[in-house]
N, C-alpha and C positions, 0 to 999 in steps of 0.2 A: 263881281257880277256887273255886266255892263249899264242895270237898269240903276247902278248905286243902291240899289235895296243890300241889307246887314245880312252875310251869310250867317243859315241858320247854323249853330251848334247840335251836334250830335253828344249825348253825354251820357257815358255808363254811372252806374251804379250797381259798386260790385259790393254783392252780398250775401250772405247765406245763412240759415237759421243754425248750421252747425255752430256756429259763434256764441249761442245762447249754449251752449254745451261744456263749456270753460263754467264752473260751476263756483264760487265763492262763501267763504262762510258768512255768517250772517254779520248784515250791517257793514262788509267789506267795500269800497268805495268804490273798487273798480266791477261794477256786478254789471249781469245779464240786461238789464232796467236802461241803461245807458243806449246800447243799441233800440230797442224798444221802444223807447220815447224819439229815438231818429225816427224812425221807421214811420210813426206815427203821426210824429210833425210833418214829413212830409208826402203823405197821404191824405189827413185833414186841411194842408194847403192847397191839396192843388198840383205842387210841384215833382213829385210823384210820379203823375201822368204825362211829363213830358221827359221821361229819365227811360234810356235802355236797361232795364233791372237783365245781370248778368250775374250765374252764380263762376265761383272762382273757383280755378284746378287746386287741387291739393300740389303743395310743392314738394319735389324729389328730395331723401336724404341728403341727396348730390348736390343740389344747390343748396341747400343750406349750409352743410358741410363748405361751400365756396364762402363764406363769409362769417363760419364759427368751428372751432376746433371740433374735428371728431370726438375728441375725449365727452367735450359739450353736449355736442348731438347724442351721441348714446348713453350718456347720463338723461336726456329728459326723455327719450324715447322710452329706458326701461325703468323712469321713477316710480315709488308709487305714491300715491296722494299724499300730502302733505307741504308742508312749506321749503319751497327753497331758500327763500331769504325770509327776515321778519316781515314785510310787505310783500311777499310772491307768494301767491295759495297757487299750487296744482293738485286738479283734479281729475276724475276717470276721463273725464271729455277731454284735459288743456290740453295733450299733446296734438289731439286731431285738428284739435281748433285751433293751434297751435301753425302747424301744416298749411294750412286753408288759409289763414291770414298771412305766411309767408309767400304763398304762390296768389294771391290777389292782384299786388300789383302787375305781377306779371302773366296775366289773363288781361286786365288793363292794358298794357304794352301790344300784347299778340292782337286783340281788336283793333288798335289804333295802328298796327302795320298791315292788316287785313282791308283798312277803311271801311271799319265796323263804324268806330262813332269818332272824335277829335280829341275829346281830355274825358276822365273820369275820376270820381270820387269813389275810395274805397272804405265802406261802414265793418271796420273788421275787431275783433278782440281777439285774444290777448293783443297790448299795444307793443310797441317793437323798442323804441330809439334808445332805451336805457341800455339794451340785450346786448354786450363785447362781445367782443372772440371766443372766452373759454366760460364766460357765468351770463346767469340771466337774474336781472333785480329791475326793485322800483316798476311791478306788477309784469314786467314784461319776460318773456319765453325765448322768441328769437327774433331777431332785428330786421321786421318785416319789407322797411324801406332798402334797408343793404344787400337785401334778396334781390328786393324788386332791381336795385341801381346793376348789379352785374347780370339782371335776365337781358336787360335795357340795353347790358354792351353787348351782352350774345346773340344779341337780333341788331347788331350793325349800327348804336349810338352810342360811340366814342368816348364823348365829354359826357357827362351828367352831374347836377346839380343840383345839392338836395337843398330846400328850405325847410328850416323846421322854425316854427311858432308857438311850441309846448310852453309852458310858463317854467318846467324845469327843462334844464338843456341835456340834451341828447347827449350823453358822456358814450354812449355804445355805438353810435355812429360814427362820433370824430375817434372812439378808439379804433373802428375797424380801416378808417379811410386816412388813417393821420401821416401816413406816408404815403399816398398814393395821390397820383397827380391829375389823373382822371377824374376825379370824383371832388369835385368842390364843396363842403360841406358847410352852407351858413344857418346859425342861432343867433335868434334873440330870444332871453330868458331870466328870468329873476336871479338877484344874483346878489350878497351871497345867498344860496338855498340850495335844499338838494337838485345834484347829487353832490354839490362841492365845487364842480367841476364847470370850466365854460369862460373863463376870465379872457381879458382881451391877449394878449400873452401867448395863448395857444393859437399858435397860427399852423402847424404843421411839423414836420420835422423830414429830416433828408430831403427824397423830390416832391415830396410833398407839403414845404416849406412855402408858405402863403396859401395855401390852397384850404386855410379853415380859418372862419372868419366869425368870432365871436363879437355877438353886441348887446352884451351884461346890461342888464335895467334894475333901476334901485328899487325894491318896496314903494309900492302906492305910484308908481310910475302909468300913464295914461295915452289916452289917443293922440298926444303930441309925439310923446317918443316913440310909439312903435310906427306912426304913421313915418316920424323921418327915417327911422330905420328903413323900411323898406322902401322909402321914394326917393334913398339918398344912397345908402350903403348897400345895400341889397341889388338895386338898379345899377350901381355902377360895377358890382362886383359881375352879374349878370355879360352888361356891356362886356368887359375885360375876358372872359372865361369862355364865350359865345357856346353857350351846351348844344348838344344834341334833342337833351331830353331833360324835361325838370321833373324834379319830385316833393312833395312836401306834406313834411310831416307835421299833419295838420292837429294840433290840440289845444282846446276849448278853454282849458281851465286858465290860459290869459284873461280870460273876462270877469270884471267885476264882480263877486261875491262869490266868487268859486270857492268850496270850502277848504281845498286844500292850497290855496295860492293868495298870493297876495299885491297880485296889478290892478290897475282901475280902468283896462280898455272896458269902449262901449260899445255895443253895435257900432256904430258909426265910423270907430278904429280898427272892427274887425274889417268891416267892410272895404274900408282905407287898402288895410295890407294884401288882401287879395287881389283888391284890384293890380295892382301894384305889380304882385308876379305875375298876374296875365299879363299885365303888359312887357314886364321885362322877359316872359317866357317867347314871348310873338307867336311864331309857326311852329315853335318845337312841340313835343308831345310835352301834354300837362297834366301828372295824378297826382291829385290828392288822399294819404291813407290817415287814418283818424290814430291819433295819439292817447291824448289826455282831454281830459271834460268832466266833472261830479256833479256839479249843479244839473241836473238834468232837463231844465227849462230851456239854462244857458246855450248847455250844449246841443239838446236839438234845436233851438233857433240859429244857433250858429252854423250847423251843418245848412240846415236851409239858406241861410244870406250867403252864403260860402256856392252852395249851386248852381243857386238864382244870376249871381255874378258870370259865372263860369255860362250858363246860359244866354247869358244876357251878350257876353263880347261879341 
């Protein structure tokens, strides 16, 4: 703007109450509560009222079939309740909700080609990045970000580039992306811990060789290392790769006293890392879709600082 005044940010907020419909048995850690306490965090702040609330298209068999074996897909479409893995509950709702949080980010995508709004955060359950090719584990159904990254190429962005910040690493991401060159896939995550998977070693394989870029944190690891993680390794990886479109798979349970993890960032580290891919994202399209989070304080103050940034650039 010629006056130097900070162009304002436009920012969706894609959500929908079907999400609550992914049903959990009791005291399951990834339950309905989770989103709820977002919602409410940021309504009682404030920040709320300055978000475009968009609800999200249900994504096609088809596209999810693009990023998980048919076999896959029509195993959870005609499951019935019960568990898939010893940590995956499906219920009469998960497969819709299931749907609906595959085709999220990419409602995300179609706005910001429309110049609807510039980045969006997506509040969606079931979480995605565990979910391979042919199984889905470690709570997740189908691998929401690896939806969204091929809707992202089918509307004309090439490169993309996922960050993910789960506290466990996305092992269903880098399976689905591990030889593809397009798709740059980087983790920071607790390490060893589930899923196993995530060592620095995995860099990719065939043309997809460098194009996966792990950066394992020990137990009790804090806002020093995830801060140079992403102001160092993440930035330069960025630099190098110049995306289209970023995406990241944003999950909470890196924060100190999450009950199922065990890092020591603080607000002030999460804050750090965000910043961080706005910067190294610049002009490209920017979404964030929600991963992991238990603490439920944690994690909706963190969706909010996570916004508020996103607002603020």
């Amino acid at each position: 703007m010629s006056d130097g005044a900070p162009t304002v940010q436009r920012i969706a907020f894609v959500y929908d109450d079907i999400f609550l419909r992914h049903e959990m048995p009791l005291h399951h850690p990834e339950s309905s509560q989770r989103l709820q306490a977002i919602v409410a965090e940021l309504q009682s702040s404030g920040v709320g009222e300055r978000l475009v609330r968009v609800l999200p298209a249900k994504s096609s068999l088809e596209a999810v079939a693009a990023v998980h074996s048919e076999r896959y897909v029509h195993q959870m479409v005609s499951m019935a309740p019960g568990y898939l893995d010893p940590d995956t509950y499906v219920s009469e709702g998960t497969c819709e909700a299931a749907l609906y949080a595959a085709g999220a980010v990419g409602t995300a995508i179609d706005g910001i080609v429309a110049g609807q709004w510039t980045r969006a955060f997506c509040a969606v359950r079931p979480p995605g990045h565990h979910a391979e090719k042919a199984r889905g584990m470690g709570f997740c159904i189908f691998n929401n970000v690896a939806v969204g990254a091929r809707h992202a190429q089918a509307c004309g962005y090439e490169k993309v580039l996922i960050a993910d910040f789960d506290v466990h690493h996305g092992n269903g991401t880098q399976d689905i992306f591990y030889e593809d060159p397009s798709v740059f896939y980087f983790s920071t995550h607790q390490f060893p811990y589930y899923p196993g998977t995530g060592g620095e070693d995995e860099r990719g394989s065939g043309e997809g060789l460098g194009f996966n870029l792990n950066v394992p944190l020990a137990s009790g690891s804090g806002d020093e290392e995830i801060s140079r993680a992403y102001a160092q390794a993440f930035a330069s990886a960025a630099a190098r790769f110049q995306p289209d479109c970023v995406l990241v798979s944003a999950g909470y349970d890196l924060l100190a006293g999450d009950p199922l993890a065990g890092l020591a960032v603080t607000p002030a580290g999460l804050r750090s890392l965000v910043a961080s891919i706005v910067s190294a994202a610049g002009d490209a399209p920017l979404i964030f879709t929600l991963e992991g989070g238990y603490d439920l304080h944690g994690l909706a103050s963190g969706v909010r600082q996570t916004v508020e940034i996103l607002l603020a650039d």
